[in-house]
LOLUMDO-693840 format. One record per atom (N, C-alpha, C, O, CB): residue in three letters; x, y, z. Coordinates in pm, whole numbers, padded with zeros to 5 digits, always signed. Each point is the difference from the previous one (the first is absolute). Last residue first. Glycine has a CB too. Example, Ala and Ser with C-alpha at 12.3 -4.5 7.8 and 13.67 -1.06 7.14 Angstrom:
% LOLUMDO-693840
SER+01285-00225+00708
SER+00082+00119+00006
SER-00077+00109+00073
SER+00051+00111+00017
SER+00067-00174-00232
ALA-00089-00509+00208
ALA-00089+00119+00000
ALA+00090+00120+00000
ALA+00104-00002+00066
ALA-00293-00115+00059
END
This chain:
% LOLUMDO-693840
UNK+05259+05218-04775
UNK+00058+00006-00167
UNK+00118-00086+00030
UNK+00079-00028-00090
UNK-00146+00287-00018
UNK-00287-00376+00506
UNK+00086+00103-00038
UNK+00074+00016-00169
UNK+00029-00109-00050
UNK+00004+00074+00324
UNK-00534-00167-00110
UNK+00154-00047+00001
UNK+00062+00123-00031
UNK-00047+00085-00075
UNK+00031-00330-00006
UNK-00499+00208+00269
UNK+00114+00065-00120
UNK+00104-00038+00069
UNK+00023+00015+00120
UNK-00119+00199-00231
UNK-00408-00343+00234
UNK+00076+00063+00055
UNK+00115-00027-00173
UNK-00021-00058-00106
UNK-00056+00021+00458
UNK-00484+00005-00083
UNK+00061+00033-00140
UNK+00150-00011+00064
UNK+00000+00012+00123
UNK-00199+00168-00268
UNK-00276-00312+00400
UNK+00128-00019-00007
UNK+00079+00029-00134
UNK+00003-00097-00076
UNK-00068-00057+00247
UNK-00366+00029+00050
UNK+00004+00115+00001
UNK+00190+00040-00036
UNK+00057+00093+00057
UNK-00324-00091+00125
UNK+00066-00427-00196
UNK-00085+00089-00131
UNK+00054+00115+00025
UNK+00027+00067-00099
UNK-00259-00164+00071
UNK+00424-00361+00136
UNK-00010+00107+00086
UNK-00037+00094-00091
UNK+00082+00033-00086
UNK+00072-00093+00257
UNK-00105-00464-00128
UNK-00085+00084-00078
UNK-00020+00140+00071
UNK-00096+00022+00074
UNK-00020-00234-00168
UNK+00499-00245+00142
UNK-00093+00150+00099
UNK-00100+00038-00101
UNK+00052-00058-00095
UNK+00159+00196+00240
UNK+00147-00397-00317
UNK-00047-00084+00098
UNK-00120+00047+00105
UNK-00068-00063+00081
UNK+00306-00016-00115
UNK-00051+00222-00425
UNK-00009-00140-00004
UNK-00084-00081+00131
UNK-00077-00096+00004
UNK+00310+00133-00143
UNK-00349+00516-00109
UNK+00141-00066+00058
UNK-00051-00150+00048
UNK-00119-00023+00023
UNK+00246+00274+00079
UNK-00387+00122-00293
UNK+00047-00132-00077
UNK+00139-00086+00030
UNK+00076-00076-00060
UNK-00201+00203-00113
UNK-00071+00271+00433
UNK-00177-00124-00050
UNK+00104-00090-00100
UNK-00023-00121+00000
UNK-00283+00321-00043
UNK+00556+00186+00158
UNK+00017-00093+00074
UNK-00171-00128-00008
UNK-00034-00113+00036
UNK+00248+00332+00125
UNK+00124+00102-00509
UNK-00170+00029+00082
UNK+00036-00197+00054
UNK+00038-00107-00049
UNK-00293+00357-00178
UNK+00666+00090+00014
UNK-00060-00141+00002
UNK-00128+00019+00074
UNK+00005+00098+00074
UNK+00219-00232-00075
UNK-00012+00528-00353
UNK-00026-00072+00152
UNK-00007-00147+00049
UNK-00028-00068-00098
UNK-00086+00252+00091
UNK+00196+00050-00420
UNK+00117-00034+00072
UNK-00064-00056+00086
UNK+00024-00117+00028
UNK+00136+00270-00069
UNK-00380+00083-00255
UNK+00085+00074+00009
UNK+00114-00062+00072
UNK+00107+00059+00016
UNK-00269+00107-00042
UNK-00254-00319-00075
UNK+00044+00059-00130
UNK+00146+00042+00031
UNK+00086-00005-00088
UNK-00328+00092+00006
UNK-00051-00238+00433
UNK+00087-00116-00022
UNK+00052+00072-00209
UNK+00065-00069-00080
UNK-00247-00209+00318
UNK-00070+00564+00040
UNK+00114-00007+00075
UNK+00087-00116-00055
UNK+00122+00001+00007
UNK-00245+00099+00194
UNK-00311-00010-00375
UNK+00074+00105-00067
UNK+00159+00011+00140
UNK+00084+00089-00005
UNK-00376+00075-00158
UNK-00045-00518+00163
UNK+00046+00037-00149
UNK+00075+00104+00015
UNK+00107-00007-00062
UNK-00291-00064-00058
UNK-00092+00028+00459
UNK+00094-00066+00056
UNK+00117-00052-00138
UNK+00112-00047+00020
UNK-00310-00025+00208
UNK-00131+00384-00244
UNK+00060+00106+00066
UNK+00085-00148+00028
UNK+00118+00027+00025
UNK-00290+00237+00072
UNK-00173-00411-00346
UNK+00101+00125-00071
UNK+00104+00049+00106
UNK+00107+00029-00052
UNK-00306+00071-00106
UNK+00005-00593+00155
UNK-00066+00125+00078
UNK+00069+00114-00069
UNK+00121-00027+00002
UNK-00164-00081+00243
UNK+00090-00393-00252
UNK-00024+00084-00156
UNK-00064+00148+00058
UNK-00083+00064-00065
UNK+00005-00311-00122
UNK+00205-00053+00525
UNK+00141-00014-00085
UNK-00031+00038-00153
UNK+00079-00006-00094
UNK+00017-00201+00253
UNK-00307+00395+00282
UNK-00026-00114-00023
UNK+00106+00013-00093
UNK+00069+00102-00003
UNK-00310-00159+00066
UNK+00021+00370+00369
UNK+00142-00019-00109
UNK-00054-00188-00062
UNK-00060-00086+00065
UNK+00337+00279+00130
UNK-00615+00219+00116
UNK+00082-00180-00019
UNK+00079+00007-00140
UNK-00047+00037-00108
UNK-00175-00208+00228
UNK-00039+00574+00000
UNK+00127+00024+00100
UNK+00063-00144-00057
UNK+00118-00008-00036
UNK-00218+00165+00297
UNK-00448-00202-00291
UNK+00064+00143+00012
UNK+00211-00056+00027
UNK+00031-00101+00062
UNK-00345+00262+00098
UNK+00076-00585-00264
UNK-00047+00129+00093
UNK+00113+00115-00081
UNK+00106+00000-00064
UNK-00182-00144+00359
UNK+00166-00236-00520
UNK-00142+00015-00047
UNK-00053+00142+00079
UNK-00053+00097-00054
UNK+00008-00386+00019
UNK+00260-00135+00248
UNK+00077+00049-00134
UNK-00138+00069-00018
UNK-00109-00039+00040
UNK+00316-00155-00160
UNK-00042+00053+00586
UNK-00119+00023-00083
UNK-00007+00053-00161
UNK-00038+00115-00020
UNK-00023-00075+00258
UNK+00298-00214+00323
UNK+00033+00030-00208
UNK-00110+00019-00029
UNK-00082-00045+00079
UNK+00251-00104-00175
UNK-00127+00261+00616
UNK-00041-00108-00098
UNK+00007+00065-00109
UNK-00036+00113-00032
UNK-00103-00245+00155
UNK+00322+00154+00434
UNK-00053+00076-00156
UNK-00033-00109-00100
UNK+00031-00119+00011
UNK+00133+00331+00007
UNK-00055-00253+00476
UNK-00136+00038-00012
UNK-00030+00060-00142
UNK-00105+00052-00037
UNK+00101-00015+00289
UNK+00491-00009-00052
UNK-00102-00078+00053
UNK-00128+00032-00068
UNK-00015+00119-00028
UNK+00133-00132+00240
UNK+00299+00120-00512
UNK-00076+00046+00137
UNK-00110-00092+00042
UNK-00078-00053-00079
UNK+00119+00290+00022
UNK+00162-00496-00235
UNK+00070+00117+00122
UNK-00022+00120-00102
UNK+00031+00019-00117
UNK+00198-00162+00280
UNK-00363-00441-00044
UNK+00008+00107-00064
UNK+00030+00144+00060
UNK-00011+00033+00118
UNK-00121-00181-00236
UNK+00116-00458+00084
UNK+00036+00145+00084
UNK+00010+00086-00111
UNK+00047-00019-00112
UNK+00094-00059+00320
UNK-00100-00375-00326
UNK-00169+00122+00026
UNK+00030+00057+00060
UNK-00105+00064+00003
UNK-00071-00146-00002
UNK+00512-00180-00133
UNK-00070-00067+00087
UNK-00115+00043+00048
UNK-00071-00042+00091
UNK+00248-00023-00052
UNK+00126+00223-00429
UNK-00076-00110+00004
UNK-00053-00074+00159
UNK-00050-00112-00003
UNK+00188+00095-00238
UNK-00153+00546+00199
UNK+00081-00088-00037
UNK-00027-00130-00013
UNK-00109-00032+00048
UNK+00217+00171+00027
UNK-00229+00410-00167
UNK-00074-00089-00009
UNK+00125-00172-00011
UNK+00052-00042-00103
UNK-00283+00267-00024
UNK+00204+00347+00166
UNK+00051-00068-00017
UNK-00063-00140+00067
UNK-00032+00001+00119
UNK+00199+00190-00166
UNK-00493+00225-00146
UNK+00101-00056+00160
UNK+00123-00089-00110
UNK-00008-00008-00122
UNK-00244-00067+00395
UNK-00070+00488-00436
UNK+00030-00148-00030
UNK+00137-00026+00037
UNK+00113+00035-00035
UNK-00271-00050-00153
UNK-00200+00317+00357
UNK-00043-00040-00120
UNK+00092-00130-00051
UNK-00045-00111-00028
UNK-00041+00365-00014
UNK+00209-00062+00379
UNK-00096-00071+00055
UNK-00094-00059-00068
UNK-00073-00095+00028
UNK+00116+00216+00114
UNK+00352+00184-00226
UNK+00034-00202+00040
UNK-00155-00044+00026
UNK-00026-00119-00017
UNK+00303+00113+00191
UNK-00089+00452-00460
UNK-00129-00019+00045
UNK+00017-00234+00063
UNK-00023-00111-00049
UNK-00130+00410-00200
UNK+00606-00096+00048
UNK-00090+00026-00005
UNK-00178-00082+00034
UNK-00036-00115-00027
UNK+00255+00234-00099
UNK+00415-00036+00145
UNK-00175-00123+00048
UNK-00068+00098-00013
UNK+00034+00103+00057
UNK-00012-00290+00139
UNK+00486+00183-00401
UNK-00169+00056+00015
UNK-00051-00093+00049
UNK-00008-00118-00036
UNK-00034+00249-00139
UNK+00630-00111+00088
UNK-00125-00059+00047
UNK-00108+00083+00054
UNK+00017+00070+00100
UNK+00121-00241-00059
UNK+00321+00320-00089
UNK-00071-00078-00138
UNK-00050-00082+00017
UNK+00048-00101-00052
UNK+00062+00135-00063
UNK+00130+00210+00498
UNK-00108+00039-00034
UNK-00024-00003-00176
UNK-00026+00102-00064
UNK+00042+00029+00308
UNK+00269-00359+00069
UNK+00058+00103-00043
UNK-00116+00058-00092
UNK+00027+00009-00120
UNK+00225-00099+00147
UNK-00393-00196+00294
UNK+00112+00069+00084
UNK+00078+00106-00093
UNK+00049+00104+00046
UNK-00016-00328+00108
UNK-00392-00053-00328
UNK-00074+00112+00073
UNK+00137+00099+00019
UNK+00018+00115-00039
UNK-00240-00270+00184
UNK+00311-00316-00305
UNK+00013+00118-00097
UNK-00048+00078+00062
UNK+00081+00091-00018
UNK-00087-00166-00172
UNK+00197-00226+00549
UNK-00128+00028-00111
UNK+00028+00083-00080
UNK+00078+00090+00033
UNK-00235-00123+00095
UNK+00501-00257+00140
UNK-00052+00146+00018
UNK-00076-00003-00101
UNK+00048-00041-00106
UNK+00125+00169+00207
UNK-00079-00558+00153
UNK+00070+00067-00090
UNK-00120+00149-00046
UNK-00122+00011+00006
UNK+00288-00284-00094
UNK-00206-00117+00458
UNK+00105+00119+00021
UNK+00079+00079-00114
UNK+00105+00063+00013
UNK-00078-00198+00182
UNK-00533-00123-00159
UNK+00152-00024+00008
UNK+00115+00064+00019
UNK+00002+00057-00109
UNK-00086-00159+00011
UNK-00465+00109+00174
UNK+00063-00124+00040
UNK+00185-00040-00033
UNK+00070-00089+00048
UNK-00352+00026-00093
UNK+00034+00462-00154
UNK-00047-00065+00072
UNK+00038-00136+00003
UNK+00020-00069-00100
UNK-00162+00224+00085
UNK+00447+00238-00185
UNK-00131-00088-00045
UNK-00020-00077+00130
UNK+00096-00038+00066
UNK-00052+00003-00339
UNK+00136+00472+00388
UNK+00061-00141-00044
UNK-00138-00075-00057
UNK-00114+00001+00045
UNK+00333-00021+00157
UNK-00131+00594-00191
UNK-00030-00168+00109
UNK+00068-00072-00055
UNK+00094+00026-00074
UNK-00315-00043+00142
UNK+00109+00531-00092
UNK+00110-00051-00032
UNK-00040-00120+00137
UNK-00020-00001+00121
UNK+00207+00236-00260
UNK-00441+00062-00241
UNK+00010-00040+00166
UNK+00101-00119-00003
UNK+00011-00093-00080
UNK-00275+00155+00161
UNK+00003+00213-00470
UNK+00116-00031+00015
UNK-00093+00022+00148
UNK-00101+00059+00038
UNK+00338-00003-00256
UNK-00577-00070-00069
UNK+00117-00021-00076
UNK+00105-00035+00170
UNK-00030-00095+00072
UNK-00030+00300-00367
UNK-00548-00177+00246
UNK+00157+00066+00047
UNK+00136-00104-00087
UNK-00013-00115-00042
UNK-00103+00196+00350
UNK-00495+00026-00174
UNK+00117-00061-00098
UNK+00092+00054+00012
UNK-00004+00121+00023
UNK-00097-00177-00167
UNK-00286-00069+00489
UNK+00064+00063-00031
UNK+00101-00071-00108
UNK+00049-00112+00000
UNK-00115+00235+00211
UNK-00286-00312+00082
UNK-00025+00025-00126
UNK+00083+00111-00082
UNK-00044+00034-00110
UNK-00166-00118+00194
UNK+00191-00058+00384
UNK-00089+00096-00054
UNK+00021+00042-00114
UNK-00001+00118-00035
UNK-00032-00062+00213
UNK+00244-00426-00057
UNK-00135+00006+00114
UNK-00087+00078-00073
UNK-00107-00032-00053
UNK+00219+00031+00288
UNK+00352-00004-00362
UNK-00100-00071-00099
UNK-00142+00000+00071
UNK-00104+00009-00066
UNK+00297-00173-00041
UNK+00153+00374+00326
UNK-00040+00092-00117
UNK-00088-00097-00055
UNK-00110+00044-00033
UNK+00317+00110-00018
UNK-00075-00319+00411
UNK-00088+00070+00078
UNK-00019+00096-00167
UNK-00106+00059-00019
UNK+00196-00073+00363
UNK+00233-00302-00330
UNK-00112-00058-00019
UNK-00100+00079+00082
UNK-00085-00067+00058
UNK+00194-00151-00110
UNK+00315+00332-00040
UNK-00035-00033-00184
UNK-00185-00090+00024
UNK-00085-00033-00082
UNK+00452-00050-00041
UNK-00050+00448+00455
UNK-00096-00121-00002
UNK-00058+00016-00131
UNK-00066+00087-00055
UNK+00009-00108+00305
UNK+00290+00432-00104
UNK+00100-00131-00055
UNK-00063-00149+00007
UNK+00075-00093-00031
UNK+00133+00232+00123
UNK-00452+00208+00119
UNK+00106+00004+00062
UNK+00080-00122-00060
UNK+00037-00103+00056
UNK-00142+00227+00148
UNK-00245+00118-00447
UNK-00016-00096+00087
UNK+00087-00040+00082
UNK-00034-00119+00008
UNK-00084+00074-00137
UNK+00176+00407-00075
UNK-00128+00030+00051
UNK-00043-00125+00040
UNK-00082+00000+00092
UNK+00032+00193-00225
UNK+00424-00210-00134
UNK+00026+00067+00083
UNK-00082+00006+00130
UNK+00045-00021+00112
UNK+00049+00109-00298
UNK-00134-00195-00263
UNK-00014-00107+00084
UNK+00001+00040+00167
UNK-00066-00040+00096
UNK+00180-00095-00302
UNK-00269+00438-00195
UNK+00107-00086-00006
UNK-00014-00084+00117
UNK-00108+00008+00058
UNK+00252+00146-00183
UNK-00548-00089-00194
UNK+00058+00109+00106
UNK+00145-00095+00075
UNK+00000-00121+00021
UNK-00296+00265+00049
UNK-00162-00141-00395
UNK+00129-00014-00038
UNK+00084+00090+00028
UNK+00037+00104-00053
UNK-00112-00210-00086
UNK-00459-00194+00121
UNK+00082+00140+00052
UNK+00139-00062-00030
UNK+00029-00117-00022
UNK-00191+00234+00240
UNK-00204-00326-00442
UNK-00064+00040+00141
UNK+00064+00112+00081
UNK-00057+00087+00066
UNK-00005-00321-00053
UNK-00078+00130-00558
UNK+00117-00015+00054
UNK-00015+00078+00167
UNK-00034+00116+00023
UNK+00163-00124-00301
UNK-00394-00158-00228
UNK-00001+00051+00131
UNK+00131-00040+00049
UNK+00067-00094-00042
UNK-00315+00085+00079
UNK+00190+00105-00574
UNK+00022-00146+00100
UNK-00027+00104+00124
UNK+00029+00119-00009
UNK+00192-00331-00116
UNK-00272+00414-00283
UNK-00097+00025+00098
UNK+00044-00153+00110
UNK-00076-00053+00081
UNK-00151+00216-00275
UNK+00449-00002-00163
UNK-00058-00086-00089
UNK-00100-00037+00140
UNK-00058-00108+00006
UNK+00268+00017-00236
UNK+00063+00457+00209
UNK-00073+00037-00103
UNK-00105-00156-00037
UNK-00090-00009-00083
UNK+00312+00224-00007
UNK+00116-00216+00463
UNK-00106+00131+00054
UNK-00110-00051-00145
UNK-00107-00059+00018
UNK+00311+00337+00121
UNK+00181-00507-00176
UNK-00112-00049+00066
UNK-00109+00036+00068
UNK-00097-00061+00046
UNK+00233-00024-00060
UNK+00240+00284-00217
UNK-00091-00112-00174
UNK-00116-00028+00139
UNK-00121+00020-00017
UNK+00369-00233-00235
UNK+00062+00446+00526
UNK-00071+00076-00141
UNK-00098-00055-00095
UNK-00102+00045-00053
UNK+00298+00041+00053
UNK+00122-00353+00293
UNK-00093+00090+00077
UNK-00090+00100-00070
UNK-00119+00004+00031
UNK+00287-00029+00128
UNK+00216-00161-00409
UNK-00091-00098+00003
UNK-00131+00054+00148
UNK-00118-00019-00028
UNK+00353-00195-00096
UNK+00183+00496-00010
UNK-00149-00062-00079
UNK-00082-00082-00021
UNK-00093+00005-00081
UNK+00165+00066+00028
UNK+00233+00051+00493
UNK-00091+00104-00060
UNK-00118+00003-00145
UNK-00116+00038-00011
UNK+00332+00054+00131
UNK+00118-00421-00025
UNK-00096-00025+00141
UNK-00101+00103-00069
UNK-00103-00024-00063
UNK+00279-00027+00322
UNK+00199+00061-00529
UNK-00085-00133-00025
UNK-00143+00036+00124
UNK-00120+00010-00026
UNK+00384-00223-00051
UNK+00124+00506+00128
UNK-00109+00042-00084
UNK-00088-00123-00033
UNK-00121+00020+00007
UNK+00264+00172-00103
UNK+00182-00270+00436
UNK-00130+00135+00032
UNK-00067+00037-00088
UNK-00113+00044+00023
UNK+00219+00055+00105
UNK+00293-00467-00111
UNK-00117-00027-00026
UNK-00137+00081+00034
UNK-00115-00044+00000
UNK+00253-00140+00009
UNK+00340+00273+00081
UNK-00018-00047-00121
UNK-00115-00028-00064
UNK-00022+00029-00117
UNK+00193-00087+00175
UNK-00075+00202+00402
UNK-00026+00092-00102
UNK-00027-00040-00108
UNK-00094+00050-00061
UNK+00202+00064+00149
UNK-00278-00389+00319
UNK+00129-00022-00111
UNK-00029+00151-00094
UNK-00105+00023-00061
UNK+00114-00358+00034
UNK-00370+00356+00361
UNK+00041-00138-00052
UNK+00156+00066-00050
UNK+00027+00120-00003
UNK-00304-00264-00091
UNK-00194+00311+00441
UNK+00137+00009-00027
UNK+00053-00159-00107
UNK-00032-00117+00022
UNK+00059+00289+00258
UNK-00517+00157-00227
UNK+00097-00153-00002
UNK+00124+00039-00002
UNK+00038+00089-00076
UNK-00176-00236-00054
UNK-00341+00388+00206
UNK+00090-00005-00073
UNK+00082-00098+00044
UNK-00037-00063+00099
UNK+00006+00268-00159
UNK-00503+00049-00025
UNK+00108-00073+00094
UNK+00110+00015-00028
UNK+00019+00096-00075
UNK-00131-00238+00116
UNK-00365+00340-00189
UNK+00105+00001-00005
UNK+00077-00094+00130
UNK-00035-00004+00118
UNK-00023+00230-00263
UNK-00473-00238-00153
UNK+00110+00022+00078
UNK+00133+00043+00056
UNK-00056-00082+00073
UNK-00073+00004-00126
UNK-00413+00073-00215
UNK+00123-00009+00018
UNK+00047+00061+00114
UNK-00037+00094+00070
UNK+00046-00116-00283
UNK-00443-00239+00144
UNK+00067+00105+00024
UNK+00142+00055-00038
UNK+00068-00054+00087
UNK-00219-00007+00049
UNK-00197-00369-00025
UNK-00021+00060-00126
UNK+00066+00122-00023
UNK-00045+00043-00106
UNK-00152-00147+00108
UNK+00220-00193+00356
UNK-00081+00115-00020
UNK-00062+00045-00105
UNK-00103+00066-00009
UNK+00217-00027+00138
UNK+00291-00336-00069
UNK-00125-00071-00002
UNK-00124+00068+00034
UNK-00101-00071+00000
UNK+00235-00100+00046
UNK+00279+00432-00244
UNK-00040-00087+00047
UNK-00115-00092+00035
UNK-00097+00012-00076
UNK+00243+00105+00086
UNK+00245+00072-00374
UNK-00197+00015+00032
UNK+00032-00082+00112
UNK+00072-00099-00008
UNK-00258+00099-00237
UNK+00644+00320+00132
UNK-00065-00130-00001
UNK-00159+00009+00028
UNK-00056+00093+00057
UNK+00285-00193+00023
UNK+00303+00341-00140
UNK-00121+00014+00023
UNK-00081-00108-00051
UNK+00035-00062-00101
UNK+00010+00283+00111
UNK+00471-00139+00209
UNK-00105-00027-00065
UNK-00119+00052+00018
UNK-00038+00049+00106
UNK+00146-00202-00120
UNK+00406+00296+00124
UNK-00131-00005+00048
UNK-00075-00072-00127
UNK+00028+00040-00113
UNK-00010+00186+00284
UNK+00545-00334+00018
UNK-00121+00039-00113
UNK-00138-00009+00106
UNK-00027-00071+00097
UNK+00153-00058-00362
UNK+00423+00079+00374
UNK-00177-00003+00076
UNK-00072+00064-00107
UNK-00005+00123+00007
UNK+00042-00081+00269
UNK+00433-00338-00303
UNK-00091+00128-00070
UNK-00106-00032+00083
UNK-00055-00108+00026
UNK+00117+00142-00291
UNK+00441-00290+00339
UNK-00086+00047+00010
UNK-00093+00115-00043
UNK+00050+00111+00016
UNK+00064-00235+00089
UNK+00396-00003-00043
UNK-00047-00073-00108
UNK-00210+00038-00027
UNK-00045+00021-00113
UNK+00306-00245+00191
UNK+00006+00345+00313
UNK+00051+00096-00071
UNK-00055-00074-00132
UNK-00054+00086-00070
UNK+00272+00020+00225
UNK-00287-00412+00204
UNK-00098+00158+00012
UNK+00066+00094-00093
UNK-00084+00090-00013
UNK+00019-00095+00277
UNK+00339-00409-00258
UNK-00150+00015-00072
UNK-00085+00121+00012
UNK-00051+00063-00093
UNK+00045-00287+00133
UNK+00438+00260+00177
UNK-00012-00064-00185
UNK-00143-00025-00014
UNK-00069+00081-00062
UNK+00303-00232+00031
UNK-00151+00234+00482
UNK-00002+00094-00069
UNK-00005+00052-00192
UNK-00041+00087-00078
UNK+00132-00113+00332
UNK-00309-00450+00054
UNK+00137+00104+00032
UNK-00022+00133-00095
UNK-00097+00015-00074
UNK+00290-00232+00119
UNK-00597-00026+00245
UNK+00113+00009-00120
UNK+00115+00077-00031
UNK+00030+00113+00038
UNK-00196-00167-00103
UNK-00188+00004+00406
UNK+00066-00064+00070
UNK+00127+00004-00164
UNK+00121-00019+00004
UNK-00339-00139+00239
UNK-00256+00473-00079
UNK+00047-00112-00035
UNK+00168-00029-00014
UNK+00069+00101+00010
UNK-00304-00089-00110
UNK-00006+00400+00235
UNK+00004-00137+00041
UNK+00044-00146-00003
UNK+00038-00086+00080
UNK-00142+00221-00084
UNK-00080+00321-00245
UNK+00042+00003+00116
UNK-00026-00141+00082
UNK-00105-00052+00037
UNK+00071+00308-00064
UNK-00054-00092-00420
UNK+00100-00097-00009
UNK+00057-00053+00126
UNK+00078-00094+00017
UNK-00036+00197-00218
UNK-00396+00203+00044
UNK-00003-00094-00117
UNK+00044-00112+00052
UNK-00049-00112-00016
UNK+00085+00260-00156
UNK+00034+00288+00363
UNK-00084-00039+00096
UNK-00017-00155-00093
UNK-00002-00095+00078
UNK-00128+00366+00048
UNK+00459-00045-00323
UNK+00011-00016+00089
UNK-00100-00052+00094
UNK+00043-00084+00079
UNK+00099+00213-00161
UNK-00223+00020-00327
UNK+00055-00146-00030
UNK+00073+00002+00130
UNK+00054-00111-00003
UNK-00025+00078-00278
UNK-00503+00296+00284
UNK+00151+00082-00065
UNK+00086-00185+00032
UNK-00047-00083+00078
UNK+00055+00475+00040
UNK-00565-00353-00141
UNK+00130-00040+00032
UNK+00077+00074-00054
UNK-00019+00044-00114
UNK-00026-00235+00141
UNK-00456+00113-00081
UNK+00063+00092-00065
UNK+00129+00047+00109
UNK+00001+00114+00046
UNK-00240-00045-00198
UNK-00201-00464+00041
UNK+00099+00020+00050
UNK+00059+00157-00055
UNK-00041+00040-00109
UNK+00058-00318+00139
UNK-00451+00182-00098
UNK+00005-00118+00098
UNK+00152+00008+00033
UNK+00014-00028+00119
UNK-00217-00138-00220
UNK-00217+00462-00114
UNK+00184+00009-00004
UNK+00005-00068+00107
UNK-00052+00038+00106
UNK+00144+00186-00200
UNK-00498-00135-00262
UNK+00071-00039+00115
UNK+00091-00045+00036
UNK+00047-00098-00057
UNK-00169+00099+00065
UNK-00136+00357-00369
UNK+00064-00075+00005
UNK+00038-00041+00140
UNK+00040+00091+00073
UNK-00002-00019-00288
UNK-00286+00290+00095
UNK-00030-00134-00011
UNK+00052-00113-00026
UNK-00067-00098-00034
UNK-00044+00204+00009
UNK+00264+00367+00084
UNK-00099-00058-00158
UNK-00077-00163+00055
UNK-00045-00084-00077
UNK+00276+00199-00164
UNK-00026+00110+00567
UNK-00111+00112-00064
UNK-00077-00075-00110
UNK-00117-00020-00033
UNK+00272+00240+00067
UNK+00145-00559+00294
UNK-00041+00167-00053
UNK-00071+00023-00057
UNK-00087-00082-00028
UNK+00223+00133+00022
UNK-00055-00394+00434
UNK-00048+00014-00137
UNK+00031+00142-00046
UNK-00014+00100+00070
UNK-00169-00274-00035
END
């Protein structure tokens, strides 16, 4: 923590950001480690930061801003890295993160994460949710309404689909709340 009171949950140089992972050199050069600041479920502010798509560093940055001011909670936002590249040990602990370079689950085609235009934010607040009931992260539950829960008239989930995003709660076959991501121009 510092002085002012503010708590500093990540503060990375884009090498330790990046150490590891398996992407090629085109995307990591395509890449922004932005610091955010954020309330957390403390009531406190925060700092973290995210690696995403340069293109998309200032959107991230204002829409993280509208959501400090509009007091949404937000649990932490620290690169993946720190989970050893586990998209499911970050959602565990409720971590929000942009780029990691995977494959959508279950298929061998590369996730928007991989070129980092894709946000998960706060999963535990709101898991990806499939039609056979399984849900992910183990043990989380939707709750429209809590602290942090995204809904489809929610402002902060408004102010990503203003701009392009797709928000994954209104996708066809998954209901994945924690889930924003951006098509390339």
């Amino acid at each position: 923590m510092s002085d002012n009171g503010v708590v500093v949950e990540s503060a990375m140089d884009f090498a330790e950001a990046v150490a590891g992972t398996a992407a090629p050199r085109e995307i990591l050069e395509s890449l922004s480690l932005i610091d955010l600041r954020y309330l957390g479920f403390d009531g406190r502010p925060h700092t973290g930061q995210i690696l995403v798509h340069r293109e998309l560093a200032v959107e991230i940055r204002e829409i993280f801003e509208m959501m400090e001011q509009w007091r949404f909670r937000i649990a932490g936002v620290v690169p993946i890295v720190r989970y050893g590249w586990s998209d499911e040990a970050s959602m565990a602990a409720d971590n929000s993160s942009a780029f990691n370079y995977r494959t959508i689950a279950g298929t061998d085609r590369l996730s928007r994460h991989a070129l980092g235009r894709a946000v998960d934010i706060n999963p535990r607040e709101n898991p990806a949710v499939y039609p056979d009931g399984r849900i992910a992260p183990a043990g989380a539950v939707y709750r429209p309404g809590n602290p942090g829960t995204f809904t489809d008239d929610h402002p902060a989930a408004c102010a990503f689909i203003e701009r392009g995003w797709r928000w994954g709660g209104l996708f066809e076959h998954v209901r994945d709340y924690h889930h924003f991501e951006k098509k390339e121009k």
